[in-house]
C-alpha positions in Angstrom: 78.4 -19.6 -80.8 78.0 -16.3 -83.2 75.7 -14.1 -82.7 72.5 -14.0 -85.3 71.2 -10.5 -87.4 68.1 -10.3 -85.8 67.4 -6.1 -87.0 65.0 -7.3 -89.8 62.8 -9.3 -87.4 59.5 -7.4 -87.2 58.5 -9.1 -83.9 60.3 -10.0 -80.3 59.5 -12.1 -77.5 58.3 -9.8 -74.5 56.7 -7.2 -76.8 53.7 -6.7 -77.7 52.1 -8.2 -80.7 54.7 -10.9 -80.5 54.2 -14.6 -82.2 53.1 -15.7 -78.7 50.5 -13.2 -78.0 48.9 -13.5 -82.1 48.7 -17.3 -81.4 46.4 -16.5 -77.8 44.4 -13.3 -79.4 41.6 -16.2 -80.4 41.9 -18.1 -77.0 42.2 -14.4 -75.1 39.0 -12.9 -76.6 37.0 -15.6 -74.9 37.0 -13.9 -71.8 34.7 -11.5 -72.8 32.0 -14.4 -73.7 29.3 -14.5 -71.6 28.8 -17.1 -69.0 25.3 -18.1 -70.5 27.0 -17.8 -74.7 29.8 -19.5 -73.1 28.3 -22.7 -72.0 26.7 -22.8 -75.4 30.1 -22.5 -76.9 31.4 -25.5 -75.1 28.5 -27.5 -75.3 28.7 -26.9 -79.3 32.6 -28.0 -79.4 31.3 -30.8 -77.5 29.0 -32.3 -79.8 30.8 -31.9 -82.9 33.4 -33.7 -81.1 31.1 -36.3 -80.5 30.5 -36.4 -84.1 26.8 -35.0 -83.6 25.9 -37.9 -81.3 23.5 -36.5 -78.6 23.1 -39.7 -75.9 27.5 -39.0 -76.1 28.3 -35.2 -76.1 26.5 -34.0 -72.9 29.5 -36.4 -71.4 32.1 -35.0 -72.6 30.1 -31.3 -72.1 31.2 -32.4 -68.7 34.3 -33.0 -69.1 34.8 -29.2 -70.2 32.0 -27.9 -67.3 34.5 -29.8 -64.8 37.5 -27.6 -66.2 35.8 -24.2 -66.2 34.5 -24.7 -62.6 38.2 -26.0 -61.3 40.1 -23.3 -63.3 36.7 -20.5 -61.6 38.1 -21.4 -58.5 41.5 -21.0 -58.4 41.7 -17.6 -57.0 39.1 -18.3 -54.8 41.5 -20.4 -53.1 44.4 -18.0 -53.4 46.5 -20.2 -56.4 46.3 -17.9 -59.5 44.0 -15.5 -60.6 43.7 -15.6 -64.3 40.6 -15.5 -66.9 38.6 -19.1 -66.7 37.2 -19.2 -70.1 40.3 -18.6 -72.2 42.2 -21.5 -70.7 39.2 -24.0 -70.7 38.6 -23.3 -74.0 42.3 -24.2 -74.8 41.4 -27.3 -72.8 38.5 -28.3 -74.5 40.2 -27.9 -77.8 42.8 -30.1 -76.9 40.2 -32.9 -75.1 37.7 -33.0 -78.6 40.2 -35.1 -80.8 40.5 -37.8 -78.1 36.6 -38.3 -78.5 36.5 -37.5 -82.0 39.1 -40.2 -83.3 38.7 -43.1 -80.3 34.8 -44.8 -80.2 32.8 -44.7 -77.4 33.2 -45.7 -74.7 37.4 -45.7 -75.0 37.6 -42.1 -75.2 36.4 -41.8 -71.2 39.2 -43.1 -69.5 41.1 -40.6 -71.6 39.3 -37.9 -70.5 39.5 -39.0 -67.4 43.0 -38.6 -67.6 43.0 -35.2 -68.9 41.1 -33.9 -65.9 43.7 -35.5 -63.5 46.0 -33.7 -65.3 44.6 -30.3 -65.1 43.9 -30.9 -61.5 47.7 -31.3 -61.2 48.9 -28.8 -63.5 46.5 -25.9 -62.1 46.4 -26.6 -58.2 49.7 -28.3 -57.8 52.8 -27.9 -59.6 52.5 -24.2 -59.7 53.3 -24.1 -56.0 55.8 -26.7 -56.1 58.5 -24.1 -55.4 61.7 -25.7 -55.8 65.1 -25.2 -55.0 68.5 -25.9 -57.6 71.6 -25.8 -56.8 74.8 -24.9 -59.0 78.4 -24.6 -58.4 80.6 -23.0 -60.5 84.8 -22.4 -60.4 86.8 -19.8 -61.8 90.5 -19.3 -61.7 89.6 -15.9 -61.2 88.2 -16.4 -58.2 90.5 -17.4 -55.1 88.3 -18.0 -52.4 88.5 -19.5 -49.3 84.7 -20.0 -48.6 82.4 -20.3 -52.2 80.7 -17.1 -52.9 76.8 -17.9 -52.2 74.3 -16.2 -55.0 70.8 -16.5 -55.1 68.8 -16.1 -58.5 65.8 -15.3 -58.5 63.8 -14.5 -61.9 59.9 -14.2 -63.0 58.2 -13.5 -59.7 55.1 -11.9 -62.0 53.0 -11.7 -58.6 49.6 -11.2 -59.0 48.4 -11.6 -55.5 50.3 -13.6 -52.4 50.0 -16.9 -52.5 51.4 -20.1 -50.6 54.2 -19.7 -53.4 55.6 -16.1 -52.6 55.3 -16.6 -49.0 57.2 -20.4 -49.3 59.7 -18.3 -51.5 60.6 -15.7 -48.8 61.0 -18.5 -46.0 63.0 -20.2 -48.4 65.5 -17.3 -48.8 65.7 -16.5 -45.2 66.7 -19.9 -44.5 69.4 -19.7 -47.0 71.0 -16.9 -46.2 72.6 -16.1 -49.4 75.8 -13.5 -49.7 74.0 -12.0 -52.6 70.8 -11.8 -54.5 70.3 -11.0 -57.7 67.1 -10.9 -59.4 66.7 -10.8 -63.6 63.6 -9.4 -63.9 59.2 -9.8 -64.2 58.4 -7.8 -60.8 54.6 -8.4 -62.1 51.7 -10.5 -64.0 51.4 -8.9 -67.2 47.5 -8.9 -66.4 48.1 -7.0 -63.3 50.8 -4.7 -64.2 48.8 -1.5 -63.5 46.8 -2.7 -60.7 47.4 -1.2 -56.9 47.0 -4.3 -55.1 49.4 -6.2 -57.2 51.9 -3.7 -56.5 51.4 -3.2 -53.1 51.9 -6.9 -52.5 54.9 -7.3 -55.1 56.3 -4.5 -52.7 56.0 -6.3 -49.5 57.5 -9.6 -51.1 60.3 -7.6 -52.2 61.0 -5.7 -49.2 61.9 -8.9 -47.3 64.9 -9.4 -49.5 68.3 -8.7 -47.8 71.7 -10.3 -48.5 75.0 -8.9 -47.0 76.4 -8.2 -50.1 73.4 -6.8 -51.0 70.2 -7.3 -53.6 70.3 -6.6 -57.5 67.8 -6.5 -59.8 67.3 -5.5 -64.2 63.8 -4.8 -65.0 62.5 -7.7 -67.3 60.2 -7.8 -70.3 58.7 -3.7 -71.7 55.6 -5.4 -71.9 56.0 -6.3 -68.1 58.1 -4.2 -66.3 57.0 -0.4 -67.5 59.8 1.7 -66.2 57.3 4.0 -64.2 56.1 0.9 -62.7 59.5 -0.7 -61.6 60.5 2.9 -60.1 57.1 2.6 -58.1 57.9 -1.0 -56.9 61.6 -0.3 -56.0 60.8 3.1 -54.6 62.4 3.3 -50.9 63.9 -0.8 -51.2 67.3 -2.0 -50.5 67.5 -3.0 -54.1 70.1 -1.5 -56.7 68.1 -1.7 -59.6 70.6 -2.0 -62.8 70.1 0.1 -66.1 72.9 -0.1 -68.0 75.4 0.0 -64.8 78.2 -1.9 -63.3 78.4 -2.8 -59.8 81.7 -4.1 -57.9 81.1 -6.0 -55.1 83.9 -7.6 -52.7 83.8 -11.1 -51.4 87.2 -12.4 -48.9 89.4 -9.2 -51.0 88.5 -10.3 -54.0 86.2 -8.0 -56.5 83.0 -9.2 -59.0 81.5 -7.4 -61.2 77.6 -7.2 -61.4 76.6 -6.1 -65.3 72.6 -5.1 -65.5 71.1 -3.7 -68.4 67.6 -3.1 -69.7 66.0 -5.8 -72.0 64.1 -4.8 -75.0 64.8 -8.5 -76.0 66.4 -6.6 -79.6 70.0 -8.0 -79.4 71.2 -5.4 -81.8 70.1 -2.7 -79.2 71.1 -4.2 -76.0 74.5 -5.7 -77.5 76.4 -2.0 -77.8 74.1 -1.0 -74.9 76.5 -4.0 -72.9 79.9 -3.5 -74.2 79.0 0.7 -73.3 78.3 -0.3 -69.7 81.8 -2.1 -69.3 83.1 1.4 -69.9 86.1 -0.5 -71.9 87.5 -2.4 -68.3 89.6 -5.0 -68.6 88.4 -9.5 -68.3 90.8 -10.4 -65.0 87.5 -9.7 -62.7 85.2 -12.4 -62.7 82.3 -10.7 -64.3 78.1 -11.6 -63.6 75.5 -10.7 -66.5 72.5 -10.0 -65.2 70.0 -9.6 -68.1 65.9 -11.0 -68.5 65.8 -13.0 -71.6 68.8 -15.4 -72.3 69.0 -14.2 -75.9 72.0 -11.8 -75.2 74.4 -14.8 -74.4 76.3 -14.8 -77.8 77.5 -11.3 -77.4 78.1 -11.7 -73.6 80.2 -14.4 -74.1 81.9 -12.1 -76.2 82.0 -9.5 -74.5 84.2 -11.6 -72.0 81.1 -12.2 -69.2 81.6 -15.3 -67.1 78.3 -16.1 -65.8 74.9 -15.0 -67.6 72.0 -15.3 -65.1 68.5 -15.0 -67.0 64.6 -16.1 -66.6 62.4 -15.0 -69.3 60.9 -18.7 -71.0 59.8 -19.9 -67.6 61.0 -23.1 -68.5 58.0 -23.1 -71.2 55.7 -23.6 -68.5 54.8 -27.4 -69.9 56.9 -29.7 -70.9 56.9 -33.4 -71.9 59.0 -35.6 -70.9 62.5 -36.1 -73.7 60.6 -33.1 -75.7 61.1 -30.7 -73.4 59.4 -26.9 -73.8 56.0 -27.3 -76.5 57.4 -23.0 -77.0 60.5 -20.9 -75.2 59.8 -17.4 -75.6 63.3 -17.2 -77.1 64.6 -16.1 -80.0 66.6 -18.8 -80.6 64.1 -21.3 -79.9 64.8 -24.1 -77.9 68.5 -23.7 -77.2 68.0 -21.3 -74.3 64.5 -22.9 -72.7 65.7 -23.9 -69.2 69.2 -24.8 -67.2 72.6 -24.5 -67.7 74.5 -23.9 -71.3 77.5 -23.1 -72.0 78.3 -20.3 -74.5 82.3 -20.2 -75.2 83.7 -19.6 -72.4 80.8 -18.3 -70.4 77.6 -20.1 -68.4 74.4 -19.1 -69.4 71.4 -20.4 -66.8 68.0 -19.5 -67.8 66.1 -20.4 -65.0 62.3 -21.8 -65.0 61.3 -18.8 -63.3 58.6 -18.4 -60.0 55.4 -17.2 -61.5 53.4 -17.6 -64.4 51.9 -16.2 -68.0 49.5 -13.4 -68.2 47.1 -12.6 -70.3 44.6 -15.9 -71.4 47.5 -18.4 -71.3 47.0 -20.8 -68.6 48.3 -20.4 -65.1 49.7 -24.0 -65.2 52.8 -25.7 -65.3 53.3 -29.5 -65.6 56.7 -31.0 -65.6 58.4 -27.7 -64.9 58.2 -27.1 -61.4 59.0 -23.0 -60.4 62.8 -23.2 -59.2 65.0 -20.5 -57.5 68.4 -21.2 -58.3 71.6 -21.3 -55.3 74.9 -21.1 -56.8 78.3 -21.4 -55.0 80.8 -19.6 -56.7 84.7 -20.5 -55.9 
């Protein structure tokens, strides 16, 4: 796979102003509507849907009422803590055409439907913290006992939940020989606020490996520099930038690449190949980078294993379709799981936590993972 010209693109994934973020400014600005305007909104949306049919709309104006109030009390309940009128807006948008194309009273069971589905996709799958494994050989690795690596990517805490503290029990009971970690310390809505940091710190002090913990910083637009520097200040975590690490496993050395993601290949490519310092390919060599979109010119660059997060899996995906949008630049092709790029593995994992901003803290068939691998 070659890598693409990507230096006349005016826009990148994990910047702002970015495809993603025009698409939500609409859905975003809802937050700032009023409770009372709000209603009036949805109650509007509602009727045209019901093609201006008063005995019908106030029906499915309930349909929307029962989204705003289950999305209102997610953080009460410690799940997420995101805006409620951005994404039940989104919602109702996406419930009108059922009633506005299928007669009355088909369109219920529908609707129906939908609000099992956000129930689901709001309350449950976000927690369903899930564990992959992967096993990977190497001729230029001659071990007796597999090489145990944990990735971890996307944590974008906002507050503790059930999730973080299931995620910390989880890595205690595995015991991993290394950790490495490719970035998103923080919700991009809570990137500057004191609680969120103070808890991202305490979840992040509880990592320990023998071989030790290593982390890049992810997205600009989510991992400030001053902020990462705050959140690693005093931790047992090498944070990357641009470095190579040498770690030793039974005699036998790996090499641990990090460098900073702008998500501009162009930049980061030369900013690689620099932090190899012109060593030679008969180490096995980890890439640790945020966004999988480096992977043509790491393969290149003679890496053996890329380990990235970045698309969180798209967050929703249907079934044989996959991701409805990876933050990627090369669309699809790096959404989720394990690719192969020449002669080097690429896993972009689905990540732990969720979008900022307006976009809704759901997920629906793509459960948060945290990825085992046994190197040998």
């Amino acid at each position: 796979m070659q890598p693409k010209d990507f230096s006349k693109r005016k826009t990148f994934p994990g910047n702002s102003g970015n495809e993603f973020d025009l698409a939500f400014a609409p859905i975003d600005a809802m937050h700032y509507v009023i409770a009372p305007l709000f209603a009036v909104l949805l109650f509007a949306l509602a009727f045209l849907a019901a093609r201006l049919d008063w005995l019908t709309a106030p029906i499915l104006f309930a349909f929307f009422v029962g989204d705003w109030v289950t999305i209102s009390f997610l953080p009460r309940y410690g799940k997420s803590f995101g805006p409620s009128n951005p994404p039940t807006f989104l919602l109702a948008l996406l419930r009108a055409p059922f009633t506005f194309f299928v007669p009355f009273p088909y369109w219920i069971p529908l609707q129906l439907i939908g609000t099992a589905l956000v129930l689901y996709s709001f309350w449950y799958e976000p927690h369903r913290l899930t564990l992959t494994h992967q096993k990977l050989q190497s001729p230029k690795l001659g071990f007796k006992k597999p090489l145990r690596v944990l990735h971890l990517a996307d944590i974008h805490v906002e507050r503790i939940t059930a999730r973080e503290r299931e995620l910390l029990d989880m890595v205690q009971a595995l015991a991993p020989d290394l950790i490495l970690f490719s970035g998103d310390f923080l919700n991009l809505s809570y990137t500057q606020d004191a609680l969120a940091q103070e808890h991202a710190r305490s979840v992040l002090a509880e990592l320990d490996a023998p071989l030790g913990v290593y982390a890049v910083s992810g997205s600009p637009a989510v991992d400030p520099p001053d902020v990462v520097e705050k959140l690693l200040e005093g931790m047992n975590i090498h944070w990357l930038r641009g470095e190579r690490a040498v770690i030793e496993h039974e005699s036998k050395k790996i090499e641990i690449i990090g460098i900073e993601c702008t998500h501009k290949p162009f930049i980061d490519g030369p900013r690689l190949l620099q932090s190899l310092n012109g060593t030679g390919r008969d180490t096995f060599r980890i890439f640790l980078y945020h966004t999988p979109d480096l992977a043509p010119e790491a393969s290149q660059a003679g890496m053996d294993l890329q380990l990235s997060g970045h698309t969180h899996g798209g967050q929703l995906r249907l079934p044989y379709i996959g991701a409805l949008y990876a933050g990627s630049l090369y669309g699809k092709k790096f959404e989720s799981g394990r690719i192969q790029v020449g002669e080097m593995t690429v896993y972009v994992s689905r990540g732990i936590g969720l979008e900022g901003g307006g976009a809704p803290r759901m997920r629906f068939n793509c459960a948060p993972e945290v990825v085992l691998w046994e190197l040998s």
